[in-house]
C-alpha positions in Angstrom: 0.0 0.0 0.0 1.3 3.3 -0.8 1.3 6.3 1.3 -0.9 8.1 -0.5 -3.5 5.7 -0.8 -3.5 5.7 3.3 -3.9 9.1 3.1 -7.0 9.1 1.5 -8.1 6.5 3.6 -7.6 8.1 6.7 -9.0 11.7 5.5 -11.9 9.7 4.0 -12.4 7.6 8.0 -11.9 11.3 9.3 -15.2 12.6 7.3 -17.1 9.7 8.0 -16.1 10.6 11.8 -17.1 13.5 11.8 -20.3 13.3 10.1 -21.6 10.3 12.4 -20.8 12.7 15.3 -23.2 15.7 13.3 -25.7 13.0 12.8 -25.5 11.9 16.8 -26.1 15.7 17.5 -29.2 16.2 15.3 -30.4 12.9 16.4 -30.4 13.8 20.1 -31.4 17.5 19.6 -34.7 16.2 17.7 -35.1 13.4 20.2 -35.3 16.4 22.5 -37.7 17.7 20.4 -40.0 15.3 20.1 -39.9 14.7 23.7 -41.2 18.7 23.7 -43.4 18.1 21.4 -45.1 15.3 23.1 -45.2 17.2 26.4 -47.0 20.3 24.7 -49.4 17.7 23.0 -50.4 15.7 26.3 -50.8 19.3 28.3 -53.1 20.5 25.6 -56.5 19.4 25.4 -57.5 18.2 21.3 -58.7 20.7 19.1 -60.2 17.5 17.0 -62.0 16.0 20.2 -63.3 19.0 20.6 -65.0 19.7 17.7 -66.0 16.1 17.2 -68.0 16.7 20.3 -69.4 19.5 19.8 -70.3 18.3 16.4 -72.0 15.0 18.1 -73.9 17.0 20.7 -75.2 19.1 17.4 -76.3 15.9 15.7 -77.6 14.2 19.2 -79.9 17.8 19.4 -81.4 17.9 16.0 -82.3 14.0 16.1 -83.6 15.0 19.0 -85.8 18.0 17.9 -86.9 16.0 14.8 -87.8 13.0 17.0 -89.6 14.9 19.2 -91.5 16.8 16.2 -92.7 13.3 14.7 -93.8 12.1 18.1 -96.2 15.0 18.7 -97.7 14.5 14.9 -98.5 11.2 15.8 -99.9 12.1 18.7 -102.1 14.7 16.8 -102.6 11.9 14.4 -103.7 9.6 16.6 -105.8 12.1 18.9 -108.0 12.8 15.5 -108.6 9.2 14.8 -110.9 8.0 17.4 -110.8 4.7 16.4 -106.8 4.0 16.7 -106.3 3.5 20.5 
């Protein structure tokens, strides 16, 4: 092997090096990140809960309303007909 050709080598290893190392630090300052991230998330209450919800209790109301309005028409229905009960 010449000298040379361990030169490269070794610059080469020394890159590599040094890049893992940058890719260790990224790694562990977005692990810290998403560790934020998750924190912020849990402490928060769900925006899409939320309005799911209220978007049920909407639904649950006019079922209701519209339930209610068809059993008093067949009440009146029935109060005209003499003969149903």
């Amino acid at each position: 092997m010449s000298l040379e050709f361990l030169q490269v080598l070794e610059s080469r290893v020394r890159e590599a090096a040094e890049r893992l190392e940058d890719l260790a630090a990224e790694n562990a300052r977005l692990r810290k990140e998403i560790e934020k991230l998750e924190r912020d998330r849990d402490a928060r209450p769900d925006k899409s809960v939320e309005k799911l919800e209220k978007a049920w209790g909407k639904e649950r109301d006019e079922i209701r309303k519209r339930t209610e309005a068809l059993v008093e028409r067949l009440s009146a229905l029935l109060a005209d007909d003499p003969g149903a009960a």
